[in-house]
C-alpha positions in Angstrom: -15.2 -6.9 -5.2 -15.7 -10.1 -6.2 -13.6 -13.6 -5.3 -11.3 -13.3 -8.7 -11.0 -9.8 -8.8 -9.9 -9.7 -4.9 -7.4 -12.3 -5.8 -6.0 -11.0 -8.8 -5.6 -7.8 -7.0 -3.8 -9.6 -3.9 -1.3 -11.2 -6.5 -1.1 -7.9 -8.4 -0.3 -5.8 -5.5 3.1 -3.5 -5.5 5.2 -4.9 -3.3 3.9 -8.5 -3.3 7.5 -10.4 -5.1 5.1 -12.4 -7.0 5.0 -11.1 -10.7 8.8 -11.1 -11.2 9.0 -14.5 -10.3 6.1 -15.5 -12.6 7.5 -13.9 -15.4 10.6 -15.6 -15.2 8.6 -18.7 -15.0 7.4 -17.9 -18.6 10.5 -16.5 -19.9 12.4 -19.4 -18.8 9.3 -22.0 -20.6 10.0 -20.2 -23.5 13.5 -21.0 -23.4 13.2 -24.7 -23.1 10.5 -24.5 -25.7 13.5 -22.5 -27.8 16.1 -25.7 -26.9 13.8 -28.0 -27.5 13.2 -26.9 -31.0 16.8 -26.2 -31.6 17.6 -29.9 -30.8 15.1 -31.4 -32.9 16.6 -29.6 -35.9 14.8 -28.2 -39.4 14.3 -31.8 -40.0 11.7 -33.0 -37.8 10.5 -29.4 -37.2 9.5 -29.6 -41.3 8.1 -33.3 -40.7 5.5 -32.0 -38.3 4.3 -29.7 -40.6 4.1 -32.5 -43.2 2.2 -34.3 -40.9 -0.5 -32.3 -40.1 -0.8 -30.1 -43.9 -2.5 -26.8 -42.7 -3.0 -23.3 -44.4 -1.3 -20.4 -43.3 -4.7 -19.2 -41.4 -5.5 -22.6 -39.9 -1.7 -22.8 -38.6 -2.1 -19.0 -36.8 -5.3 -20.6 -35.5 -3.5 -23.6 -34.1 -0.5 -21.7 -32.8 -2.7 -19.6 -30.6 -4.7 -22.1 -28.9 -1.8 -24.5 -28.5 0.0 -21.1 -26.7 -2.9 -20.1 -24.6 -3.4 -23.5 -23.5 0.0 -24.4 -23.0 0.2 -20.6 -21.0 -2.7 -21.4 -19.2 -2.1 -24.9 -17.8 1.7 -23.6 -17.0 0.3 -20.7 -14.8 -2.4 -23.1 -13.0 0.7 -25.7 -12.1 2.2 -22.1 -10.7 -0.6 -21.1 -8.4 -1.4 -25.1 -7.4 2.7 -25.5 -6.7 2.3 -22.2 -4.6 -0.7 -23.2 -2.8 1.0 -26.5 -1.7 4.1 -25.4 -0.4 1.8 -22.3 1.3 -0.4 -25.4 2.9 2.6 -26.8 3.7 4.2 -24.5 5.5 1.0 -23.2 7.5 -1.8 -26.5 7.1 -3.6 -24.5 9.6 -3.8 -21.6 7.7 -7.9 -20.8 6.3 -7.1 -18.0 3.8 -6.4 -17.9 0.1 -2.6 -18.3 -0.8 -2.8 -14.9 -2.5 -4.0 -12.8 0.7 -2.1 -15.2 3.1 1.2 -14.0 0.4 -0.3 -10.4 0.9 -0.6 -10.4 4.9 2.9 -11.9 5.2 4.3 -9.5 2.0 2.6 -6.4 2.4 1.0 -6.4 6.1 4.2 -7.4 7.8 6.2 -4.4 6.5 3.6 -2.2 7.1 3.9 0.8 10.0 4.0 -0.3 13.6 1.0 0.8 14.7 0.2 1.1 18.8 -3.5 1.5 19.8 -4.7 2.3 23.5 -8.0 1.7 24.9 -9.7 -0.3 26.7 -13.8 -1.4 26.2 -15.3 -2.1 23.1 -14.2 1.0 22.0 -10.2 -0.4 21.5 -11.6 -3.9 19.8 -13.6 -1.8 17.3 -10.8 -0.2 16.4 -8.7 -3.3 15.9 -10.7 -4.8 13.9 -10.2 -2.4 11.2 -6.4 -1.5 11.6 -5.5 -5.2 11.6 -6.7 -5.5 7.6 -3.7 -2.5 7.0 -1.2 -3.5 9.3 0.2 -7.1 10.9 2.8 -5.0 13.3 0.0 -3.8 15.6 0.1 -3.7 19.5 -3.1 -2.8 21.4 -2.1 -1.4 24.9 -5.0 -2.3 26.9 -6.5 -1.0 30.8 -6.9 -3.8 33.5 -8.8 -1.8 35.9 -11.9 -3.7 35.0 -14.0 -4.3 38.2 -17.5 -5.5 37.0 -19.0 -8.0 36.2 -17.3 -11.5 35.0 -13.9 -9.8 35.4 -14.8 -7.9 38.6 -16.1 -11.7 40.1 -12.9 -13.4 39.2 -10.6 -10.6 40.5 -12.5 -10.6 43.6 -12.2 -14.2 44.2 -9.5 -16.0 42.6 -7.0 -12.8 42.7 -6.1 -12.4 39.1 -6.0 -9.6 37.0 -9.5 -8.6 34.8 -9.8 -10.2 31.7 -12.7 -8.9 29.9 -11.1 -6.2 27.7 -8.1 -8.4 26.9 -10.6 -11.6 25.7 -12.2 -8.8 23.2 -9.5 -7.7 21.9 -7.6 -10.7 21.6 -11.1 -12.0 19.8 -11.1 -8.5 17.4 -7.2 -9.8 15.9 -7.7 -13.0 15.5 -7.0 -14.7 12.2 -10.8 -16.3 12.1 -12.5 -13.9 15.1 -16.3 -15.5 13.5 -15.1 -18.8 14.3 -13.8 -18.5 18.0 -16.3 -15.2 19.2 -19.6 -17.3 19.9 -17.1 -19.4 22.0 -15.6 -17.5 23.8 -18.0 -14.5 24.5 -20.4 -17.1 26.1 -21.5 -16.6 29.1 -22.7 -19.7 31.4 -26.6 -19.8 32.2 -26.2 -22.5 34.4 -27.1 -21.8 38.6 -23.8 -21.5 40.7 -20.7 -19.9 40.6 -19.9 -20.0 36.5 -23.6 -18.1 35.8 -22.6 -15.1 34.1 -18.7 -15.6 33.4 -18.0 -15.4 30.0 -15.8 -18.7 29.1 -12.9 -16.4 27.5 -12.4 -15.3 30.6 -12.2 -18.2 32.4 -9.8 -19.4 29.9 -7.4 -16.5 30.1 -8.0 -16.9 34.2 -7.0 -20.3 34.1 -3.7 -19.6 31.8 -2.7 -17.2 34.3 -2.7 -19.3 37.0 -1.4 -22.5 34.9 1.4 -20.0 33.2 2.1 -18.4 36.6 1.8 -15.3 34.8 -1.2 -12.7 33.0 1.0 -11.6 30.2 2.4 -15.5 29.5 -1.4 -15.9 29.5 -2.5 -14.1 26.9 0.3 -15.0 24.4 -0.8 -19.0 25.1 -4.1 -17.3 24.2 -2.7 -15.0 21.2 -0.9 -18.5 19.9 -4.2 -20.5 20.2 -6.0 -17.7 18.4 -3.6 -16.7 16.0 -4.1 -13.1 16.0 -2.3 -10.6 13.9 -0.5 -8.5 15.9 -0.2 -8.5 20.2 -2.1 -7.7 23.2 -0.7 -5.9 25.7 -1.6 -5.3 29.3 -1.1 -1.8 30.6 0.6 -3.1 33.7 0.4 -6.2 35.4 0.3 -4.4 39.0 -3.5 -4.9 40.6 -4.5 -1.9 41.1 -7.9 0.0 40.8 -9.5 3.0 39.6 -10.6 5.7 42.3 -11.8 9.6 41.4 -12.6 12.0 43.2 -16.7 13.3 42.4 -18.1 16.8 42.3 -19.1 18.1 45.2 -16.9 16.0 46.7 -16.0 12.4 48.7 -13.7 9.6 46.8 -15.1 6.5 45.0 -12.9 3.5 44.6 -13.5 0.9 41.8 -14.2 1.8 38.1 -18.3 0.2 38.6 -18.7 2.5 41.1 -17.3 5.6 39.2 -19.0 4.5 35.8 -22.7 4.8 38.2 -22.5 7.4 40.0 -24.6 10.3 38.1 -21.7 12.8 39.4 -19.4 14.5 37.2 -15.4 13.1 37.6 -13.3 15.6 39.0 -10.1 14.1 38.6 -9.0 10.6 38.7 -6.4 8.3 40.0 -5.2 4.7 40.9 -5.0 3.3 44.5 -2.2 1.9 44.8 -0.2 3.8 43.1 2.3 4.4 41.7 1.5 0.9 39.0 4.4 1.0 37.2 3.8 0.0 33.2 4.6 -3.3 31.4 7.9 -2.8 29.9 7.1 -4.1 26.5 4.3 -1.4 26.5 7.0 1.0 26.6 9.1 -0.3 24.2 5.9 -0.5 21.4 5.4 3.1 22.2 9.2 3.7 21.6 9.2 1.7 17.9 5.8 2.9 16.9 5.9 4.5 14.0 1.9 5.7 15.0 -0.2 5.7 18.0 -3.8 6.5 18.2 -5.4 7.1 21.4 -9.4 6.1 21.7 -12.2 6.2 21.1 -13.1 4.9 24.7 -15.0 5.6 27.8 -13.1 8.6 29.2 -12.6 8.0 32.6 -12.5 4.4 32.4 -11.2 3.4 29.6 -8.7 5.8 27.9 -7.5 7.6 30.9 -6.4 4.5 33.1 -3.7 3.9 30.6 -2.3 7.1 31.1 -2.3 7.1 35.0 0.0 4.1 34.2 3.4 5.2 35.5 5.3 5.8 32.4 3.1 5.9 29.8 2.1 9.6 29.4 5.1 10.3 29.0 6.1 7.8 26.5 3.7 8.8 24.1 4.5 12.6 24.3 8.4 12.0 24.2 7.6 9.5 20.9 8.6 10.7 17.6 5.7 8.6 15.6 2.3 10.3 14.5 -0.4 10.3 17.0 -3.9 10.1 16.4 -6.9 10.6 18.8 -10.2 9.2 18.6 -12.6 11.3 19.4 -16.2 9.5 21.0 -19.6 9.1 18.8 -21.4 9.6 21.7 -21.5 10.6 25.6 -21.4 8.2 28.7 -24.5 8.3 31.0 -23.1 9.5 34.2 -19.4 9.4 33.5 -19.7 12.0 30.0 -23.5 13.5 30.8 -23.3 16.7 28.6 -19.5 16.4 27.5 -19.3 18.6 24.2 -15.9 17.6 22.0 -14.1 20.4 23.6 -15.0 19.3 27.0 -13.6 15.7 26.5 -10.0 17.1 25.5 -10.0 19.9 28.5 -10.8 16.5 30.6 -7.6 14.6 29.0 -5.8 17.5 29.5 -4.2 17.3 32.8 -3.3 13.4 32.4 -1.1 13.9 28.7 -0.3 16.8 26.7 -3.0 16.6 23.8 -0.6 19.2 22.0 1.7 15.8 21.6 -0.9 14.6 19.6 -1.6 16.0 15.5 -4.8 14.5 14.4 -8.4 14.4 15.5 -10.6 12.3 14.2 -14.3 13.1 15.0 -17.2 12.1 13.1 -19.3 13.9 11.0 -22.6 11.9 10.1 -25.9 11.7 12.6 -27.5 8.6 13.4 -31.0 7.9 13.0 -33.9 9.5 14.9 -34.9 6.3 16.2 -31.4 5.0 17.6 -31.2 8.5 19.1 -34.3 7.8 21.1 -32.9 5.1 22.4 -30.3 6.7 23.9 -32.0 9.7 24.8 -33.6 7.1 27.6 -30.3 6.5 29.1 -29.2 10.5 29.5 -26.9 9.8 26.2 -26.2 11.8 23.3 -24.1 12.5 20.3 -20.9 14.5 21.5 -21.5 17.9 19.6 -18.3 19.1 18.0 -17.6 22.6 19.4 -13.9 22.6 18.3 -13.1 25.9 17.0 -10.8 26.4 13.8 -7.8 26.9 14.7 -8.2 24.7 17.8 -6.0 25.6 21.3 -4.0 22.4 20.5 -3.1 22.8 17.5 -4.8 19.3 16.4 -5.8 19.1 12.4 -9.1 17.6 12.9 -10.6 15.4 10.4 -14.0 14.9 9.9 -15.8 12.2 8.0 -18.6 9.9 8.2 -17.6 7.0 11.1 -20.6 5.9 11.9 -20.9 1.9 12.4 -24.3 -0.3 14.1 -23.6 -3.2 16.6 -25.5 -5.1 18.6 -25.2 -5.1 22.2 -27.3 -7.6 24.4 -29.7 -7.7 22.2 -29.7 -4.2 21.3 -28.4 -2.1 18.1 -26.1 0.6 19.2 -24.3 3.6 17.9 -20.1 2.0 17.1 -17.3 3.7 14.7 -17.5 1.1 11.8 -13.8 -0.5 11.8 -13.7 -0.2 7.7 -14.9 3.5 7.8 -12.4 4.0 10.7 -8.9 2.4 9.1 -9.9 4.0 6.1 -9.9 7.5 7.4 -6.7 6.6 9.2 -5.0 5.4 6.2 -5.9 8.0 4.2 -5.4 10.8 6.5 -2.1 9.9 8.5 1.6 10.1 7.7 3.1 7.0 8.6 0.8 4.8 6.1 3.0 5.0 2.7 0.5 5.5 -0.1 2.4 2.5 -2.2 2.4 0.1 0.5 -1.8 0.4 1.6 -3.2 2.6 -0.6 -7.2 4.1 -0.5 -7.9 1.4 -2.8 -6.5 -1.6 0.2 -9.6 -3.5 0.5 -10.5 -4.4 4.0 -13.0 -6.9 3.7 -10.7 -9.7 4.2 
């Protein structure tokens, strides 16, 4: 879709308030055009044709030019008069009047939409939802032990940052702009090689805000997302499980290593009671989707949040889950489809939930062998029709490419993603973002 037709489409849009008001800006030209006439009298009316003899087909000719001119140059003072007052009102705002009128219009009276998660898998997800909805609240784990976020828990006591700084990155306004930036990661010798600068930004909020969550709205302000990031409780508390074949590991680097399969997981301390306006999204969202994720680290720690289970199978909105492209090395070795929901099974009622969203296309031979080095496969769908829980499962094509480090990988594309969520679930009015909503804003 090209630049006009994108923008005719944004001012066109049901729902927008725009073409009522435009058309009274005609009508009401035409009505001065009417007075003015009327005040100048038969007189001078039959002067100017005097003046300027034409012949019946030379004065049609006239006429229309004069009227789409006159038309024209009206409606380009419209969209220049809107554009300035839009400027005004937001000078920091990059985007076109007509989508900034259609995020504000449309977006902002579309469902409230909660998404939990935690890794890259939450932020992919984002990234797509935002383009259909500007009420959106991603509930995110802070049991994070490794790496940057692991180092600067361990020594400056504050709570992980790493999944936050990506998702606060996937909703903002201009995520191209800021993501080099913040996703760097110091090469220098010392104590900064390896942090990623995000992070030490949100780390030094917390501790100049005297709090995580003030943090990351100074950082959601700076940013300008669309929507809110939410931690899944500010209590500092880790990830533990207990392995096959028994003995405990605490922290969720050592779980996500160990070759063993998770028997059942759990957080130490506990109980780590939830972040009260994570509860209250759950209560006023009119959908929640759940994944895709690591399992065990990433979906699952939200749900040992005290509170939060619960909240979503007591919620009246639509649930979604997400189901995985492919298994984790070590913490998902062999996992079929079925396997992953038997494994969320004991920590929420997946019966709460009603659709399933698991992907249908294969990747490529060649990014298959890549993963095939690191134990890692597509998760085979096993589900049987009907399924125990009572899930409608939709299956379509979600297959996205990323690179990671260097390396492509297997994502869900966000477009392909949003797309199926829009067109599949309840909660998304077909008149307000319809399958034709184009999300490459």
């Amino acid at each position: 879709m090209s630049w006009f037709s994108r923008g005719i489409f944004r001012w066109l849009y049901p729902g927008m308030g725009v073409k009522r008001w435009v058309l009274l800006a005609f009508a009401s030209m035409a009505v001065v055009a009417t007075a003015v006439l009327y005040a100048l009298g038969v007189e001078l009316v039959r002067m100017l044709y005097h003046a300027v003899p034409l012949r019946a087909t030379e004065r049609y000719i006239a006429m229309g030019v004069l009227l789409v001119v006159g038309l024209g140059v009206f409606g380009y003072a419209i969209v220049r008069l809107v554009r300035s007052v839009a400027r005004g009102v937001a000078p920091r705002a990059r985007e076109k009047t007509s989508e900034l009128i259609y995020r504000t219009r449309i977006l902002e009276r579309a469902p409230h939409v909660v998404a939990i998660g935690g890794g890259t898998g939450l932020s992919t997800l984002l990234r797509g939802i935002k383009q259909v909805t500007a009420n959106l609240t991603a509930v995110v784990t802070v049991m994070d032990d490794g790496g940057s976020s692991g180092r600067l828990r361990e020594e400056i006591d504050v709570l992980p940052p790493g999944d936050v700084r990506n998702c606060l990155l996937a909703l903002a306004e201009d995520e191209s702009h800021f993501s080099d930036y913040f996703q760097h990661r110091f090469a220098s010798p010392g104590e900064l090689a390896g942090h990623s600068l995000g992070n030490l930004v949100l780390a030094g909020l917390e501790q100049a805000t005297g709090g995580f969550d003030r943090a990351i709205e100074a950082m959601s302000q700076f940013l300008s997302i669309r929507g809110r990031v939410l931690p899944a409780t500010l209590a500092k508390t880790r990830l533990a499980a207990r392995m096959e074949g028994g003995g405990i590991l605490e922290g969720e680097s050592a779980i996500g290593a160990d070759g063993r399969r998770i028997e059942a997981i759990f957080l130490t301390p506990s109980p780590a009671p939830a972040y009260a306006k994570v509860l209250e999204a759950i209560a006023d969202a009119d959908l929640i989707i759940l994944g895709p994720g690591s399992l065990f680290t990433s979906l699952i720690p939200n749900l040992l949040v005290e509170g939060i289970a619960r909240a979503i199978e007591e919620s009246s909105a639509e649930k979604i889950l997400v189901a995985n492209l492919m298994t984790q090395p070590g913490e998902t070795t062999g996992y079929t489809l079925s396997d992953h929901l038997r494994a969320l099974e004991p920590y929420v009622d997946v019966r709460c939930f009603d659709l399933l969203f698991v992907n249908s296309a294969r990747p490529t031979d060649l990014l298959l062998a890549g993963y095939r080095d690191e134990e890692a496969e597509p998760v085979v769908d096993d589900l049987p029709t009907p399924n125990p829980y009572g899930l409608t499962v939709v299956r379509e094509d979600l297959i996205g490419l990323a690179d990671w480090v260097g390396k492509t990988t297997v994502k869900h594309d966000p477009d392909k993603l949003a797309r199926a969520i829009v067109r599949h679930s309840q909660a998304f009015p077909r008149r307000a973002v319809g399958d034709s909503a184009d999300l490459s804003i």
